[in-house]
C-alpha positions in Angstrom: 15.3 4.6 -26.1 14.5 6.2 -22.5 14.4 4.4 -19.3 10.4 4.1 -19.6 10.3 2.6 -23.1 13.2 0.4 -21.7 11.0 -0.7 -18.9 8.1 -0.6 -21.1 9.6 -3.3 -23.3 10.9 -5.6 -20.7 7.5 -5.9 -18.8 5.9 -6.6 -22.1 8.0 -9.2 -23.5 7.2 -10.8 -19.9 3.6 -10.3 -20.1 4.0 -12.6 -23.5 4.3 -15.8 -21.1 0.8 -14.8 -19.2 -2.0 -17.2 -20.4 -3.5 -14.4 -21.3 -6.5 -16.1 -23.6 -7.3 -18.9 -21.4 -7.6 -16.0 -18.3 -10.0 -14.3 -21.0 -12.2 -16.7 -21.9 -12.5 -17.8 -17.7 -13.8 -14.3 -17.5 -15.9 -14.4 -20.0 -14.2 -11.9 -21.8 -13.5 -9.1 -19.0 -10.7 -7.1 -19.1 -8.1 -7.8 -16.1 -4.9 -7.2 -14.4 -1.9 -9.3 -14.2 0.6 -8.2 -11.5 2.9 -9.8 -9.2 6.1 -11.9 -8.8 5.1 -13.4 -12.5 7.4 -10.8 -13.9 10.1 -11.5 -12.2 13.1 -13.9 -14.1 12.6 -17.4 -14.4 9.5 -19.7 -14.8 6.6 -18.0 -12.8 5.1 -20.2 -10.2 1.6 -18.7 -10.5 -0.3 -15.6 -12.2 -1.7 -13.7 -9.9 -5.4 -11.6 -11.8 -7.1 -8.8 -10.4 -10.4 -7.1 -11.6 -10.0 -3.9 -13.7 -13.5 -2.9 -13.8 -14.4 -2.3 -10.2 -17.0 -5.6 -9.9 -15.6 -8.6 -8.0 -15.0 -12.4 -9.9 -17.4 -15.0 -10.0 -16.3 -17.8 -8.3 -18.7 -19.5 -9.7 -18.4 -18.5 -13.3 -14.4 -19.1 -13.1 -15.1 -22.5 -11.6 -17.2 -23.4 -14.4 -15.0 -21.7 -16.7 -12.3 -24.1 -15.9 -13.3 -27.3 -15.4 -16.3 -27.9 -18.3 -14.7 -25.8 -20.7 -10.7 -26.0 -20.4 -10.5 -29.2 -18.6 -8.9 -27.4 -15.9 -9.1 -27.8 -12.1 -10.6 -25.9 -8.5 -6.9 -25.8 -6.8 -7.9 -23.6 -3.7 -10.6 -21.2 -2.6 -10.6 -19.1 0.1 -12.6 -15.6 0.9 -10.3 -14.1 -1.0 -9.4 -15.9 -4.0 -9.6 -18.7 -6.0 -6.8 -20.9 -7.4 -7.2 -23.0 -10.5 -5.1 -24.6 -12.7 -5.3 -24.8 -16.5 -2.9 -26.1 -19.6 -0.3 -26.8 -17.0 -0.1 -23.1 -15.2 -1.6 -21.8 -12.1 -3.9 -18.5 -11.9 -4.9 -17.0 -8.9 -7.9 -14.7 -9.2 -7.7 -12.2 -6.4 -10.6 -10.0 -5.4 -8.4 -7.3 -4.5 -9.1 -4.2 -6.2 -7.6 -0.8 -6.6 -9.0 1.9 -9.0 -6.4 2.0 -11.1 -3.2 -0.1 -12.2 -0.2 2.1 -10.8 -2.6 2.0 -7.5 -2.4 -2.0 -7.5 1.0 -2.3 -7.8 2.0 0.4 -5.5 -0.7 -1.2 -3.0 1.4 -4.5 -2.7 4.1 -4.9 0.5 7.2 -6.0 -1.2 9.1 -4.1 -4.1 10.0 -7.3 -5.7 5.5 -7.6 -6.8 5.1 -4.0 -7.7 4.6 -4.4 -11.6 2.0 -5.3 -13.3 -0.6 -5.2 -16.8 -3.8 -4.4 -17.8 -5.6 -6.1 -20.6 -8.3 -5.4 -22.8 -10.3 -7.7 -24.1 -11.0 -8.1 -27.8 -12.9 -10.4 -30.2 -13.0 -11.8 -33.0 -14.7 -10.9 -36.5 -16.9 -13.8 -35.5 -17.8 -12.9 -32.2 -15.6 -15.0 -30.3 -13.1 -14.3 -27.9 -9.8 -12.8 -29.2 -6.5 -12.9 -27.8 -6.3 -9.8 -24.8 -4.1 -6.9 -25.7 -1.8 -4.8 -23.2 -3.3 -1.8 -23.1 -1.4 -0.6 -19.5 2.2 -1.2 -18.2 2.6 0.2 -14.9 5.3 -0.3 -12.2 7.0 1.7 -8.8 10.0 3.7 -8.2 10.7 0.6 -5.4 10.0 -2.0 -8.0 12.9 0.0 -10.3 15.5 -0.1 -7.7 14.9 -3.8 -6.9 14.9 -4.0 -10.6 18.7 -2.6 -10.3 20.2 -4.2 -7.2 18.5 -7.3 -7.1 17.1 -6.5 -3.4 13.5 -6.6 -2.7 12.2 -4.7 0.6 8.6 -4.4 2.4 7.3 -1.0 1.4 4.2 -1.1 3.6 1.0 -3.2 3.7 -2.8 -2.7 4.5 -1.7 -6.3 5.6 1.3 -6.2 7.8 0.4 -9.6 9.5 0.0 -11.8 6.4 3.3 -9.6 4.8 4.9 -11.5 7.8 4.0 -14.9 7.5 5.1 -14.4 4.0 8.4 -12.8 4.2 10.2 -16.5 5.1 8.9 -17.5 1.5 11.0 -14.6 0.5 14.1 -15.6 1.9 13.8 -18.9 1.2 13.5 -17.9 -2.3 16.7 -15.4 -1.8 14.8 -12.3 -2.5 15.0 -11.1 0.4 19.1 -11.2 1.1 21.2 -11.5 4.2 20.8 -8.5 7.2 17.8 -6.8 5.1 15.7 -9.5 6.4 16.0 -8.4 9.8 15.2 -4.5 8.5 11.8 -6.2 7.0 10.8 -7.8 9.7 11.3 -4.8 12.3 9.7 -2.5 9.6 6.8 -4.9 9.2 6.6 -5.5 13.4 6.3 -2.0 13.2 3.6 -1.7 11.5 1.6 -4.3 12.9 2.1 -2.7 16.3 1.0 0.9 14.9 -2.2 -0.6 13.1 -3.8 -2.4 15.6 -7.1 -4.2 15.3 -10.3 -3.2 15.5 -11.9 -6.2 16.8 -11.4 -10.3 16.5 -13.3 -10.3 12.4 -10.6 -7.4 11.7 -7.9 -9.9 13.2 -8.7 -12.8 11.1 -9.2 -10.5 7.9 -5.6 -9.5 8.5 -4.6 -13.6 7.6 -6.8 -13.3 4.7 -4.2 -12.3 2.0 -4.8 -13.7 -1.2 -2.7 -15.9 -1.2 -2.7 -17.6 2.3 -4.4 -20.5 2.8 -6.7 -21.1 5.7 -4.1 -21.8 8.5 -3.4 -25.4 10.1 -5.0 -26.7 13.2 -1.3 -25.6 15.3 -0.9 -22.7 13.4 -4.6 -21.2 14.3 -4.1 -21.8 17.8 -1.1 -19.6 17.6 -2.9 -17.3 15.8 -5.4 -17.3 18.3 -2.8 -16.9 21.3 -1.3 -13.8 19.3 -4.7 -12.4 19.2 -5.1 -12.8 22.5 -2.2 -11.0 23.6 -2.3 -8.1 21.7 -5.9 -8.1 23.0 -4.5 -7.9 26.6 -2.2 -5.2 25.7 -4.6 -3.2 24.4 -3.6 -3.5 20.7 -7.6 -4.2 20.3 -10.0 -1.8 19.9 -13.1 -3.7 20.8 -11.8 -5.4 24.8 -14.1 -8.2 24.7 -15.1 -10.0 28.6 -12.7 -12.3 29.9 -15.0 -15.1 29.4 -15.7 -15.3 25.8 -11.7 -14.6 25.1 -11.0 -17.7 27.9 -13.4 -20.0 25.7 -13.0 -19.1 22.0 -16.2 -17.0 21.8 -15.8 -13.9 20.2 -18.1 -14.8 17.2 -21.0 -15.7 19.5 -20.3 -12.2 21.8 -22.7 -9.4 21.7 -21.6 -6.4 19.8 -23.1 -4.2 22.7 -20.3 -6.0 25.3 -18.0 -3.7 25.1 -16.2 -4.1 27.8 -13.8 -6.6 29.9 -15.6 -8.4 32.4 -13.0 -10.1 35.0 
């Protein structure tokens, strides 16, 4: 057996502990993507779904998916995902989407998350909803090695902000060991610095992972104080006038003021 059927194997019999049915039948019978930290050893805090047809989830449909039918329950929903909980596990559906699987995985910031499944849905000779099959394993180079050494590392992010805020969930969690935490963070500073923002919405789409919350009361203001600053070292694309940054109204200013007005 070669390394790849090796793999192969061990991300399937991992897969085996996704509700995969009960994800099924929320979705009305879509095929999906499973991918994430859920395949990682030990009891998976959550399982984290993404599309695999290209058309967003309906909050709706998954809300009353889960709570009239399974008995379930609404956990969390932000803008970009929705959180429920159902037979005593937690599934996040993300809206995140990538046109393939290997894209997905390769797409997410630490090596540790980049593995993942697609399933097919099936049904029964009755019509009704089968159990999914695997019909896609695919994982990274940088998922192998943490595979090997234990280690996981940031590999890059359209997100480097929210990557951030969560690499401390890492450490706690001793994924991230020792000195390589100060490596992450630099790398991950790095890119923040290097992307930039376009404006204030681009800013606050940044703390839009999928799975961050909206931020505390303290925690917004010092989100807000960060934006500022990287708008006054010209980290921002879009300056906006002095005024509407002094007063918290960027939502309510023009798209035409382009300028800063002292």
């Amino acid at each position: 057996m070669d390394i790849k059927e090796t793999l192969t194997k061990l991300v399937t019999i991992k897969a085996k502990r996704i509700p995969a049915w009960d994800i099924a039948f929320i979705l009305d019978n879509d095929d999906f993507r499973v991918a994430g930290g859920c395949f990682m050893d030990g009891v998976p805090n959550d399982y984290d779904v993404y599309p695999a047809l290209g058309k967003s989830f309906d909050s709706h449909r998954i809300k009353e998916n889960t709570i009239k039918s399974l008995k379930g329950e609404v956990l969390c929903e932000t803008k970009n995902a929705i959180t429920v909980k159902v037979h005593g596990k937690v599934i996040q559906f993300c809206k995140y989407y990538k046109t393939t699987l290997h894209e997905l995985v390769e797409s997410f910031d630490f090596s540790h998350c980049q593995v993942g499944v697609e399933f097919e849905a099936r049904e029964t000779d009755s019509g009704g909803f089968g159990m999914p099959e695997i019909n896609c394993v695919a994982w990274s180079d940088a998922w192998l090695e943490y595979r090997i050494t234990g280690h996981s590392i940031y590999t890059g992010s359209e997100y480097p902000l929210s990557s951030l805020i969560r690499l401390n969930k890492y450490v706690k969690r001793d994924i991230i060991k020792g000195k390589s935490y100060t490596i992450e963070v630099l790398k991950i500073l790095n890119d923040i610095i290097k992307r930039g923002y376009i404006d204030y919405p681009d800013f606050k789409n940044q703390l839009d992972a999928v799975d961050l919350l909206l931020l505390e009361p303290k925690e917004s203001n010092a989100a807000y104080e960060l934006f500022k600053t990287c708008h006054a070292r010209l980290l921002v694309t879009r300056q906006y006038s002095r005024h509407a940054i002094d007063n918290g109204l960027l939502e309510m200013e023009g798209l035409d003021d382009g300028e800063v007005n002292d």
